[in-house]
ZADRENKOL-148547 format. One record per residue (C-alpha): residue number from 0; residue in three letters; x, y, z. Coordinates in nm, 2 decimals. Layout:
<tilos>
keti NUM tiba Ala c1 X c2 Y c3 Z
...
</tilos>
This chain:
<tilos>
keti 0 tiba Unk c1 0.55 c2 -1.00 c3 -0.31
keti 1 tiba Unk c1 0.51 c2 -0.73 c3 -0.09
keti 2 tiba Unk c1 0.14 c2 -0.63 c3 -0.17
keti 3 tiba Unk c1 0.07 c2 -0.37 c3 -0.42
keti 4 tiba Unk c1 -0.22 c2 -0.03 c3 -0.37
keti 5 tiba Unk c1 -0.34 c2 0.21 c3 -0.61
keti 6 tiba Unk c1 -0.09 c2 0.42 c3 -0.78
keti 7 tiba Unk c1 -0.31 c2 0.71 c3 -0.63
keti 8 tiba Unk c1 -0.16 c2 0.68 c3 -0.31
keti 9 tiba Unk c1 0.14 c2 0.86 c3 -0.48
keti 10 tiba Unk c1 -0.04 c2 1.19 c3 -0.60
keti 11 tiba Unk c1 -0.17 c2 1.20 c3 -0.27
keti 12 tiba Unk c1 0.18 c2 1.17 c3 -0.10
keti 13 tiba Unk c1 0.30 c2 1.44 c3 -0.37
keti 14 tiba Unk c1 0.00 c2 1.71 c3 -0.25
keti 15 tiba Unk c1 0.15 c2 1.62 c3 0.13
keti 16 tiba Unk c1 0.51 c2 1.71 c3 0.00
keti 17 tiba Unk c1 0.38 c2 2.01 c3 -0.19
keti 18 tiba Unk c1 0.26 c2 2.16 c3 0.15
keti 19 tiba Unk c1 0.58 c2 2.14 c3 0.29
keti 20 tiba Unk c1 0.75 c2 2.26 c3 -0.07
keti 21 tiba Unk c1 0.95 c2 1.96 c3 -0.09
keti 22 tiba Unk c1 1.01 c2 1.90 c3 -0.49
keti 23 tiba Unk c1 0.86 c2 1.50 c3 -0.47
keti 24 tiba Unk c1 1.01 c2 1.40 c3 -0.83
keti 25 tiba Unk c1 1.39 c2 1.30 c3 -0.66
keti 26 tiba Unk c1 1.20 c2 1.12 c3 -0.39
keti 27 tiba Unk c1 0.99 c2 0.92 c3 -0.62
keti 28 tiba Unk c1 1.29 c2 0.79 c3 -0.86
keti 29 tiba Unk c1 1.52 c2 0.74 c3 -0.55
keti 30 tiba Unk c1 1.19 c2 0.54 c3 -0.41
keti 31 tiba Unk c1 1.21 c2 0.33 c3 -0.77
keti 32 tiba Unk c1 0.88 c2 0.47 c3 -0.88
keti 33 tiba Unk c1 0.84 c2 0.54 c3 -1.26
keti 34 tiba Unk c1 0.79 c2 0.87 c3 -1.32
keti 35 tiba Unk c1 0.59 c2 0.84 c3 -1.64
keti 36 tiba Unk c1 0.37 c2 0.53 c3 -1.54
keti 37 tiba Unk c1 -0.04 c2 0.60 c3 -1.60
keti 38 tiba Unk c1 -0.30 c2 0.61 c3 -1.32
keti 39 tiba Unk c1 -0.42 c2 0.33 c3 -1.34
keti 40 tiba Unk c1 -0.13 c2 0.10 c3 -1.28
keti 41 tiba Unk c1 -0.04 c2 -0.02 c3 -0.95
keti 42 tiba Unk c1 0.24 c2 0.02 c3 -0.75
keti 43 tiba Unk c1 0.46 c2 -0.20 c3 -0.48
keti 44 tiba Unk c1 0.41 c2 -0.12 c3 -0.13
keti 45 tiba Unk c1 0.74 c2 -0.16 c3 -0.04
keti 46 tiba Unk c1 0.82 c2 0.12 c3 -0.27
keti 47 tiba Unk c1 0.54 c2 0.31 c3 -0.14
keti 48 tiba Unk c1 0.72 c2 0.28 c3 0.20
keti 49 tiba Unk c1 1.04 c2 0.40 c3 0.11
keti 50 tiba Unk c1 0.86 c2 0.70 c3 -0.03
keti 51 tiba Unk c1 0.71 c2 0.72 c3 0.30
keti 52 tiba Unk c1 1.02 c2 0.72 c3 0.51
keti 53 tiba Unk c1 1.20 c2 0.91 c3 0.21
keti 54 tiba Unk c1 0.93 c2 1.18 c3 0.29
keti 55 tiba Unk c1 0.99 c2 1.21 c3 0.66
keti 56 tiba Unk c1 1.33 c2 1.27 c3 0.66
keti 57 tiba Unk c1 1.25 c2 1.55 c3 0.41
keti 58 tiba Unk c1 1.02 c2 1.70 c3 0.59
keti 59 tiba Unk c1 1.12 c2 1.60 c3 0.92
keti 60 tiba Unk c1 0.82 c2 1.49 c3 1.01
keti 61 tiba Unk c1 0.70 c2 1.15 c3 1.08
keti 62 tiba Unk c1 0.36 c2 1.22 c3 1.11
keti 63 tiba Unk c1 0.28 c2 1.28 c3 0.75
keti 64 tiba Unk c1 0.01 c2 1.00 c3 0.71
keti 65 tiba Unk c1 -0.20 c2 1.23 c3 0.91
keti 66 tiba Unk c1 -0.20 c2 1.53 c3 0.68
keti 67 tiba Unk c1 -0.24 c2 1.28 c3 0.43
keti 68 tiba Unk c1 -0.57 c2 1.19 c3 0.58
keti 69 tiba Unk c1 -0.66 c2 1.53 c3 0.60
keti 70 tiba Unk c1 -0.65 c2 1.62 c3 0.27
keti 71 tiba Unk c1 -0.78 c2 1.27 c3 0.17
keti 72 tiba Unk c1 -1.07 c2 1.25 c3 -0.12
keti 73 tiba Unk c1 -1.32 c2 1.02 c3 -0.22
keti 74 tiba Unk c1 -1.10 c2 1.03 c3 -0.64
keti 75 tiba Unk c1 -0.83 c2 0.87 c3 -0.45
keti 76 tiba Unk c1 -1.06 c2 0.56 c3 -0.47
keti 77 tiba Unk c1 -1.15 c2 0.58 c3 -0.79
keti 78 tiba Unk c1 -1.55 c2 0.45 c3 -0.84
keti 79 tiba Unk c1 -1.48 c2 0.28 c3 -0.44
keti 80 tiba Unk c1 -1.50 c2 0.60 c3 -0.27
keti 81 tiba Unk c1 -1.80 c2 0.76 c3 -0.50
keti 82 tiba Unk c1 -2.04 c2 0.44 c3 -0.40
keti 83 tiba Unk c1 -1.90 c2 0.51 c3 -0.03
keti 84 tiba Unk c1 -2.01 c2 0.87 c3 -0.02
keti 85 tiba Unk c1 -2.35 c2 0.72 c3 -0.21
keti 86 tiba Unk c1 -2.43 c2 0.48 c3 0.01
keti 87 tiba Unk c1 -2.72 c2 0.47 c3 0.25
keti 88 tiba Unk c1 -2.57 c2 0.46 c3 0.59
keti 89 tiba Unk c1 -2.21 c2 0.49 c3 0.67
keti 90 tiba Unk c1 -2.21 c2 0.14 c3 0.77
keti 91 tiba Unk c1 -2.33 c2 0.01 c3 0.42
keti 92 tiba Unk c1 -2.01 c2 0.24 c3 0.30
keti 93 tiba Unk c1 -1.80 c2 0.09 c3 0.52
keti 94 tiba Unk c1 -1.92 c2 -0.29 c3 0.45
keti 95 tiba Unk c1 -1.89 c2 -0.20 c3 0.12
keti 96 tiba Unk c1 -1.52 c2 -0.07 c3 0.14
keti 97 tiba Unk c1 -1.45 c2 -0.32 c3 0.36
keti 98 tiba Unk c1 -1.55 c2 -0.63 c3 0.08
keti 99 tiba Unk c1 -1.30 c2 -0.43 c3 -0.16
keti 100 tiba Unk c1 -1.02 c2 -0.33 c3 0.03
keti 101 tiba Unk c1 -0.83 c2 -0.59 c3 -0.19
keti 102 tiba Unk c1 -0.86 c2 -0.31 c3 -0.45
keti 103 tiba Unk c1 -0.67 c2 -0.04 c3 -0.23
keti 104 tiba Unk c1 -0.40 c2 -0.25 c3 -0.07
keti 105 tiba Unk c1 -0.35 c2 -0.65 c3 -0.16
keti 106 tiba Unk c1 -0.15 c2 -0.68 c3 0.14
keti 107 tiba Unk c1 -0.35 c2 -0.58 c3 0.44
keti 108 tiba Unk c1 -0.72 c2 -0.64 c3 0.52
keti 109 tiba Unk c1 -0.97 c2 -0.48 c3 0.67
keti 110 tiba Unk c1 -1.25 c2 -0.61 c3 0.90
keti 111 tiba Unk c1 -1.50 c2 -0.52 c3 1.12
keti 112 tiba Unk c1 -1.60 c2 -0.62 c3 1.44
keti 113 tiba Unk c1 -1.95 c2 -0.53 c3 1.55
keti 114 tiba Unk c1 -2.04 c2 -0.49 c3 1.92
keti 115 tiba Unk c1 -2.37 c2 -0.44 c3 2.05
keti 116 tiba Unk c1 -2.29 c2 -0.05 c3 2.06
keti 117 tiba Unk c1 -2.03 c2 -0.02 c3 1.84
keti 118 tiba Unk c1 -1.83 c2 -0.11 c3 1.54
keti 119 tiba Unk c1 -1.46 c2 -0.14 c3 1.55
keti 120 tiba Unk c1 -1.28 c2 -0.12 c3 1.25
keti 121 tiba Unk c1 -0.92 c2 -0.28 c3 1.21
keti 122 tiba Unk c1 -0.63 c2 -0.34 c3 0.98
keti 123 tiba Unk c1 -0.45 c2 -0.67 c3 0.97
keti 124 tiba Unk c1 -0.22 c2 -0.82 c3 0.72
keti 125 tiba Unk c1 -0.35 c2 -1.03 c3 0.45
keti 126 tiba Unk c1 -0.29 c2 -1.45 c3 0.54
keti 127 tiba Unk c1 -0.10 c2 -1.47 c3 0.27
keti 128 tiba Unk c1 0.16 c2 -1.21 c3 0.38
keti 129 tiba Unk c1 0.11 c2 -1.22 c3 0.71
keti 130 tiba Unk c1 0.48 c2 -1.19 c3 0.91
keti 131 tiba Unk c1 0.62 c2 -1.05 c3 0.57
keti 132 tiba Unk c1 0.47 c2 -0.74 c3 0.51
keti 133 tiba Unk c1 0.58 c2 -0.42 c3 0.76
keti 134 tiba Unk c1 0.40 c2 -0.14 c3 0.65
keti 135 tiba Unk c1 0.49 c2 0.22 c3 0.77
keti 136 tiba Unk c1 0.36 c2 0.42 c3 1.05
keti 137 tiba Unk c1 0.24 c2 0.64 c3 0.76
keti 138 tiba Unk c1 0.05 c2 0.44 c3 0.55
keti 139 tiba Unk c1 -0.12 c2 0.30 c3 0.92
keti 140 tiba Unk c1 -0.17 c2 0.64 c3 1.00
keti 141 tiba Unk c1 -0.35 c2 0.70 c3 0.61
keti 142 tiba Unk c1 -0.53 c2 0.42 c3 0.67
keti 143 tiba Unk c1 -0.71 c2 0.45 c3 0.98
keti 144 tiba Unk c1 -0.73 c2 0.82 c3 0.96
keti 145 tiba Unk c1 -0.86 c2 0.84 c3 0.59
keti 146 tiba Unk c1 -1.17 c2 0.61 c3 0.73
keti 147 tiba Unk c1 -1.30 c2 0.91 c3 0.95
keti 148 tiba Unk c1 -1.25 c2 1.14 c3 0.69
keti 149 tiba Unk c1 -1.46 c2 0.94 c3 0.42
keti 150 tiba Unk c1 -1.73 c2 0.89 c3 0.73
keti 151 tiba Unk c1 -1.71 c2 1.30 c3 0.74
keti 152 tiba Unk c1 -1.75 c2 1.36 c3 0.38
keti 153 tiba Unk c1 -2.03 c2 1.11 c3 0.34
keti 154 tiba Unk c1 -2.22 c2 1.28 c3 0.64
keti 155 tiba Unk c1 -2.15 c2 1.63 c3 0.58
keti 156 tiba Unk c1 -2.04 c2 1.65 c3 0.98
keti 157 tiba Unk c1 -1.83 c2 1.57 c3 1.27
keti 158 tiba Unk c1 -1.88 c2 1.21 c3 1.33
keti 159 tiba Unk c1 -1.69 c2 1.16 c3 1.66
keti 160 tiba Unk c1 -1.44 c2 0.86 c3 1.71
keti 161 tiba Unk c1 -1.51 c2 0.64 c3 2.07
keti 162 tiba Unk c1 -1.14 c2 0.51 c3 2.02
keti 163 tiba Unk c1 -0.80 c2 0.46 c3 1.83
keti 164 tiba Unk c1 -0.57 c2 0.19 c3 1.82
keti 165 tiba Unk c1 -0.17 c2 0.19 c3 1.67
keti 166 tiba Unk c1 0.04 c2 -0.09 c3 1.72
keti 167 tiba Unk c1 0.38 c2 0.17 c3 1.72
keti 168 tiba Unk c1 0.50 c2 0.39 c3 2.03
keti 169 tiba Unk c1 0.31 c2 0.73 c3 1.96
keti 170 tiba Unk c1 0.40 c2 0.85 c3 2.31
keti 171 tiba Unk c1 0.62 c2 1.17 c3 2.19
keti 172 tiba Unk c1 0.38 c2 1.22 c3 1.94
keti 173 tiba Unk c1 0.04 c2 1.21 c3 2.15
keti 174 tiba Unk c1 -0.07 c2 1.57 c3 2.14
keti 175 tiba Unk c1 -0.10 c2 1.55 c3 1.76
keti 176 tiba Unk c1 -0.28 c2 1.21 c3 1.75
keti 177 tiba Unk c1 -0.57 c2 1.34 c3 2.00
keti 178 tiba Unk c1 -0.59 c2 1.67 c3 1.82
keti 179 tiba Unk c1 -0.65 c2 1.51 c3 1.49
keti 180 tiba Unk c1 -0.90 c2 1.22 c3 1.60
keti 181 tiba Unk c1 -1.05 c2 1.44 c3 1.90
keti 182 tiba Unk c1 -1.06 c2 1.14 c3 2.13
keti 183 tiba Unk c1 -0.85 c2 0.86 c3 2.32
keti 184 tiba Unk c1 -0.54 c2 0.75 c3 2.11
keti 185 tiba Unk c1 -0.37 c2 0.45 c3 2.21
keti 186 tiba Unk c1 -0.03 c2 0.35 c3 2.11
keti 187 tiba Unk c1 0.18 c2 0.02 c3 2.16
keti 188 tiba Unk c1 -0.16 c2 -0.15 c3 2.12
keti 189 tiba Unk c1 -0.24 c2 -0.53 c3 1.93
keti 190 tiba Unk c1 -0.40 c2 -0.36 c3 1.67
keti 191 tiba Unk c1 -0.47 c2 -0.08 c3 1.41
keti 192 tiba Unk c1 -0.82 c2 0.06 c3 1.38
keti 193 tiba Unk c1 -1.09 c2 0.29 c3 1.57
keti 194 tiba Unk c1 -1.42 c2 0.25 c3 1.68
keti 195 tiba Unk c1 -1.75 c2 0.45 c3 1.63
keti 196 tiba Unk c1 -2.11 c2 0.41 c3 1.79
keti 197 tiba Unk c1 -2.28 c2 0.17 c3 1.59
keti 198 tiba Unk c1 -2.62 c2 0.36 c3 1.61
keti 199 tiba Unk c1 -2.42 c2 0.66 c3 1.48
keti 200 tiba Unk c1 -2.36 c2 0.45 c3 1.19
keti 201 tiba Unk c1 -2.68 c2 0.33 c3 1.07
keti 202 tiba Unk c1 -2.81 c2 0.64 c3 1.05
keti 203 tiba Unk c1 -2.92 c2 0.68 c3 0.65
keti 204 tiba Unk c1 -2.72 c2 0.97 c3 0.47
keti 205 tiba Unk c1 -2.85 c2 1.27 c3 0.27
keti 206 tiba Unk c1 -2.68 c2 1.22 c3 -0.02
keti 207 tiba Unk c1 -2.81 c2 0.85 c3 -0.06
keti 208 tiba Unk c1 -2.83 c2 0.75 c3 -0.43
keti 209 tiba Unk c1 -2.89 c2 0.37 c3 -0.51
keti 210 tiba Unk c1 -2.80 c2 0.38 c3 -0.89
keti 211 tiba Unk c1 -2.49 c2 0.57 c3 -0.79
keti 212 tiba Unk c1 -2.35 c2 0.33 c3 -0.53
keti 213 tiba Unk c1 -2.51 c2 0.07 c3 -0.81
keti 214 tiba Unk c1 -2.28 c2 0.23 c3 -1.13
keti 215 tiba Unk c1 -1.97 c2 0.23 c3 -0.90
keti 216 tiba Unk c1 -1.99 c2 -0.08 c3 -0.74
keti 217 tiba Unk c1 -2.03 c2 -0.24 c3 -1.08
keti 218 tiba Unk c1 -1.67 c2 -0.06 c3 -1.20
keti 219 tiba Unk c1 -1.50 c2 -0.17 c3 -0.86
keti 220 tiba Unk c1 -1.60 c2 -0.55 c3 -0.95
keti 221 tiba Unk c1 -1.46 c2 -0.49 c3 -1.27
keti 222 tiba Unk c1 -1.14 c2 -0.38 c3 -1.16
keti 223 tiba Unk c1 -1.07 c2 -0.63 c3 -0.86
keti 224 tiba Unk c1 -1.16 c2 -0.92 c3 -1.19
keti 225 tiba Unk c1 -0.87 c2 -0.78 c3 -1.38
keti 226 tiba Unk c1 -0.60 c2 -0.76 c3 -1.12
keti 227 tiba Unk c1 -0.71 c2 -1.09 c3 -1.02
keti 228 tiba Unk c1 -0.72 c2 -1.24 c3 -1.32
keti 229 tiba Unk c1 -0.58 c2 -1.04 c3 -1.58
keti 230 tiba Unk c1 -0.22 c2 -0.97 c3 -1.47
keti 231 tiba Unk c1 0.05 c2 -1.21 c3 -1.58
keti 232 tiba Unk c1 0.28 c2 -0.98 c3 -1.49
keti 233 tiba Unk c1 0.20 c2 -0.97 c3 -1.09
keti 234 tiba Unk c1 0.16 c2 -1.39 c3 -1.13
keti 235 tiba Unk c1 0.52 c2 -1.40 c3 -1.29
keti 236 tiba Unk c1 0.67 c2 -1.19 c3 -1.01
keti 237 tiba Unk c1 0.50 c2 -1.35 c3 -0.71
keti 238 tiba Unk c1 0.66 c2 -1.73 c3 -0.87
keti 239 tiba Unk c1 0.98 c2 -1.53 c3 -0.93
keti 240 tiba Unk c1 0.97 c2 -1.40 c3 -0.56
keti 241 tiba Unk c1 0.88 c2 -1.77 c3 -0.41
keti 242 tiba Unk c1 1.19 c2 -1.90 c3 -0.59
keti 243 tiba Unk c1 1.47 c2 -1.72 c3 -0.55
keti 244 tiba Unk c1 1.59 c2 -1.85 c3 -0.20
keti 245 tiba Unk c1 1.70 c2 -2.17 c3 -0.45
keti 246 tiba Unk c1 1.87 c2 -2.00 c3 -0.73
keti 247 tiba Unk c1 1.77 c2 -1.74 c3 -1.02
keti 248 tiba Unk c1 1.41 c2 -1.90 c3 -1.20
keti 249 tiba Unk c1 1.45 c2 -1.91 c3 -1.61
keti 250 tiba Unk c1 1.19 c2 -1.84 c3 -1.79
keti 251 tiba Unk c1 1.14 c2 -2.15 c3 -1.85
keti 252 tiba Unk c1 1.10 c2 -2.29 c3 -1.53
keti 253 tiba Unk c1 0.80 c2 -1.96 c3 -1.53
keti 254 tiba Unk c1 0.61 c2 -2.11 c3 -1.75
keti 255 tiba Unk c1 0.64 c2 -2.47 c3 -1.68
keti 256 tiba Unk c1 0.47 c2 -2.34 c3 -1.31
keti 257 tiba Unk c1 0.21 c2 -2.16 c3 -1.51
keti 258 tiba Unk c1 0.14 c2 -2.45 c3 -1.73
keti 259 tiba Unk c1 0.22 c2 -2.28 c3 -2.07
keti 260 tiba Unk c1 0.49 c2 -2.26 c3 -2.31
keti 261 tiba Unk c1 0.76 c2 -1.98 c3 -2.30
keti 262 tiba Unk c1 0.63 c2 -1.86 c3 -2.63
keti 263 tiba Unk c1 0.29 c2 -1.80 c3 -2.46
keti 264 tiba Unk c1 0.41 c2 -1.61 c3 -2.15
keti 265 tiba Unk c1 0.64 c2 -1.42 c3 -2.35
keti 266 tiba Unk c1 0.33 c2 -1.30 c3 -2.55
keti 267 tiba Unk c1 0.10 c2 -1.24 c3 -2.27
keti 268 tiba Unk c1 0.38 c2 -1.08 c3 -2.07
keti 269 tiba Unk c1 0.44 c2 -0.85 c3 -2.43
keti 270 tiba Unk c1 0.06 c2 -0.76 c3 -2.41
keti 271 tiba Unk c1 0.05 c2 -0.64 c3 -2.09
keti 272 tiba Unk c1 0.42 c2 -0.42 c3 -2.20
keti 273 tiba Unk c1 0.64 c2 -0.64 c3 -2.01
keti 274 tiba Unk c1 0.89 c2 -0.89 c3 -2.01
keti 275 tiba Unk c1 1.04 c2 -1.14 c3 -1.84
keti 276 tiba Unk c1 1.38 c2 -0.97 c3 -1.75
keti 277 tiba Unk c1 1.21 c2 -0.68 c3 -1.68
keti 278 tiba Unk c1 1.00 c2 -0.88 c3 -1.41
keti 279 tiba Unk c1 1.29 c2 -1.03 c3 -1.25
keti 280 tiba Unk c1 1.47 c2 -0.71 c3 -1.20
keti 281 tiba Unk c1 1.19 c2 -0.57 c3 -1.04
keti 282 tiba Unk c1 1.15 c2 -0.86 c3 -0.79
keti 283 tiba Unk c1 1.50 c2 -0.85 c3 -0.74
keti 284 tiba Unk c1 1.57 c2 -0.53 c3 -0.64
keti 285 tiba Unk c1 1.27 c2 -0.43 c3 -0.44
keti 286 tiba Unk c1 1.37 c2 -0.74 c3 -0.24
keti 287 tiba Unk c1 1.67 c2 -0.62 c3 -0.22
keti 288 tiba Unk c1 1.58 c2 -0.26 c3 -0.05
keti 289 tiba Unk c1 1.39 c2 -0.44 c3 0.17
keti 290 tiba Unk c1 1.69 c2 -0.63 c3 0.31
keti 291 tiba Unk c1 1.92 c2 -0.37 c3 0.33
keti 292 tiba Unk c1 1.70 c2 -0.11 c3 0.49
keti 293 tiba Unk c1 1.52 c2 -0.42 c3 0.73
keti 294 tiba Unk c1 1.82 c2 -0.59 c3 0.88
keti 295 tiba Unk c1 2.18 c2 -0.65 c3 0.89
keti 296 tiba Unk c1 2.27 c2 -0.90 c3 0.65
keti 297 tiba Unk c1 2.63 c2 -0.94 c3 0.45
keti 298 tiba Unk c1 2.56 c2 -0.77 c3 0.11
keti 299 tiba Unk c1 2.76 c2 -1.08 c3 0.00
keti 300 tiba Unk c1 2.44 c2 -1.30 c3 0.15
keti 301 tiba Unk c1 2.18 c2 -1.07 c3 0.02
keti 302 tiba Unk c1 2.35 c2 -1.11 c3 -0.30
keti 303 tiba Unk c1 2.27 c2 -1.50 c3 -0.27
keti 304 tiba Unk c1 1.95 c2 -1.49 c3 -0.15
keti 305 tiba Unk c1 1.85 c2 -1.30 c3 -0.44
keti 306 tiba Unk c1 1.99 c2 -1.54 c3 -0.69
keti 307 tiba Unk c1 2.30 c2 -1.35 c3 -0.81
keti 308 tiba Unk c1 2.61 c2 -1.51 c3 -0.91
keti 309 tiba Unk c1 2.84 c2 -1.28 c3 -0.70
keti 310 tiba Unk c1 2.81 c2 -0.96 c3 -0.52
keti 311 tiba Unk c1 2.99 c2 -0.78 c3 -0.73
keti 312 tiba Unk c1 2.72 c2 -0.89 c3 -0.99
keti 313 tiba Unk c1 2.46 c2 -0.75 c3 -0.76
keti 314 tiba Unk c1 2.61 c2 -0.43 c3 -0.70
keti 315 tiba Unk c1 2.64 c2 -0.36 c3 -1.06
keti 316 tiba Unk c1 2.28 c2 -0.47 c3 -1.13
keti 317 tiba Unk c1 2.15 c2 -0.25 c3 -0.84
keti 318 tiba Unk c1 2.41 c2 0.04 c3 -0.88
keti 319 tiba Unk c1 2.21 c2 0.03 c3 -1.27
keti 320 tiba Unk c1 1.89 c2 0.10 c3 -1.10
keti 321 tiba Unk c1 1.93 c2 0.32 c3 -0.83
keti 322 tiba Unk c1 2.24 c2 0.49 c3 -0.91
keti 323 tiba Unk c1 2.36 c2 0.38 c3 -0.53
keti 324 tiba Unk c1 2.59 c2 0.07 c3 -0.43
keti 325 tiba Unk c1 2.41 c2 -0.14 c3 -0.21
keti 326 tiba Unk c1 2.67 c2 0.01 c3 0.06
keti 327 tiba Unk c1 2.53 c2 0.34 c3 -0.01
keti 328 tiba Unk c1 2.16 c2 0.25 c3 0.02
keti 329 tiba Unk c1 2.21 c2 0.09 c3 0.33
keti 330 tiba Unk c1 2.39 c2 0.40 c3 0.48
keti 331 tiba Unk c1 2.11 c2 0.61 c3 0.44
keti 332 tiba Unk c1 1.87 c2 0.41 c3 0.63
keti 333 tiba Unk c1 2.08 c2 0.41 c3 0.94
keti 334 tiba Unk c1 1.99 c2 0.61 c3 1.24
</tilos>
């Protein structure tokens, strides 16, 4: 799988568009998201990046993560970012957001590396996806940037930035990186992430409140049990996504590698609104975006890869979901 965030991240991407008047409802069904699908579900983040890139070329702008860390807010977190802003140094906020980042984004990490006089802060893909997952300049850009926004908000102040990292060429783009951090922005660096005085950071907050952070913290554990735990759905699509490269998995085959009947999974997978076929066309064809937009395979080999019995099958299958031939998708990815 590619990783999934909070489904959040998509009203916040809508206020960016709104800025720019761009209507965001064609973007998000030609991105595959469901329109009508509640808060508190999750979504893929390779959808998320389509959106992203969808986004840029509507607003001709590829810089849109940053305005999306400028308008960021502690809801987009859900309870998260209300025991950050509670916490009683930004440090504690930042260990503590840190520990949970599974909850934001399954498929990079977060970690800290503390210094005698300073703490860097970087992003890294998750060991388990590590070398699959490609995540967009925007959702980099969100990520590092929204952590000096939530240190902001929490203090009530500038908090200046000693440093900032991105692994992509920001060169033509420089100006606009300095002016939003206010400090040193490398590009075509090994890493993601920025760095802040540590003493700056242990300093305790104003708005400290140790049954807040307490309440929160409690609702945050509670979430990361259910996705881990709790979500057939997710388990069924990351078996369906190992498998594929040998053929199309049946159900059966499912449940045989979750060591229950097909009765039972098709019961659990009915619970959680699901079902099987359902799950396999998802898989399927957020793979198959990937591909087309990532390289330049034969449609004909994607359509094997993906356990189809012909291409023409594929086309049909995808045409059904995106209203686009695979041809067509492709074409609009291209420089």
């Amino acid at each position: 799988m590619s990783g999934t965030t909070l489904s959040t991240i998509l009203q916040l991407i809508s206020q960016v568009l709104n800025v720019y008047e761009v209507d965001e409802q064609p973007l998000l069904a030609q991105a595959g998201f469901d329109l009508e699908q509640g808060q508190d579900s999750r979504v893929s983040m390779a959808n998320v990046s389509q959106l992203w890139e969808l986004s840029c070329e509507a607003t001709n702008n590829n810089e849109l993560g940053l305005i999306a860390a400028s308008m960021f807010q502690p809801t987009y977190l859900k309870g998260l970012g209300f025991a950050w802003m509670a916490s009683k140094t930004l440090a504690d906020g930042l260990r503590l957001f840190v520990e949970n980042s599974s909850m934001i984004n399954t498929a990079m990490q977060l970690e800290i590396i503390e210094k005698e006089d300073q703490f860097l802060i970087q992003y890294q893909s998750n060991n388990k996806n590590r070398g699959k997952v490609a995540a967009h300049p925007c959702a980099i850009q969100l990520g590092v940037g929204l952590v000096l926004k939530m240190f902001r908000l929490a203090a009530g102040k500038n908090i200046p930035v000693n440093e900032v990292f991105f692994s992509f060429d920001i060169r033509n783009s420089l100006p606009i990186y300095e002016e939003h951090f206010q400090c040193t922005v490398h590009g075509n660096s090994s890493l993601n992430g920025l760095s802040f005085s540590k003493a700056l950071l242990e300093k305790q907050l104003p708005t400290h409140d140790p049954e807040l952070v307490e309440l929160n913290a409690a609702a945050v554990h509670k979430y990361i049990q259910k996705m881990s735990s709790g979500e057939v759905s997710s388990k069924v699509m990351t078996i369906v996504n190992s498998l594929l490269n040998s053929g199309c998995p049946t159900e059966e085959v499912i449940a045989f590698k979750m060591n229950m009947s097909k009765r039972t999974l098709q019961r659990k997978l009915k619970a959680e609104g699901k079902s099987y076929l359902q799950l396999l066309n998802s898989v399927r064809i957020t793979l198959a975006k990937e591909l087309l937009t990532q390289n330049t395979l034969p449609i004909t080999e994607i359509s094997y890869q993906l356990g189809y019995s012909s291409s023409s099958t594929f086309s049909r299958a995808f045409k059904q979901q995106t209203n686009l031939s695979p041809l067509n998708y492709r074409e609009q990815f291209k420089a």
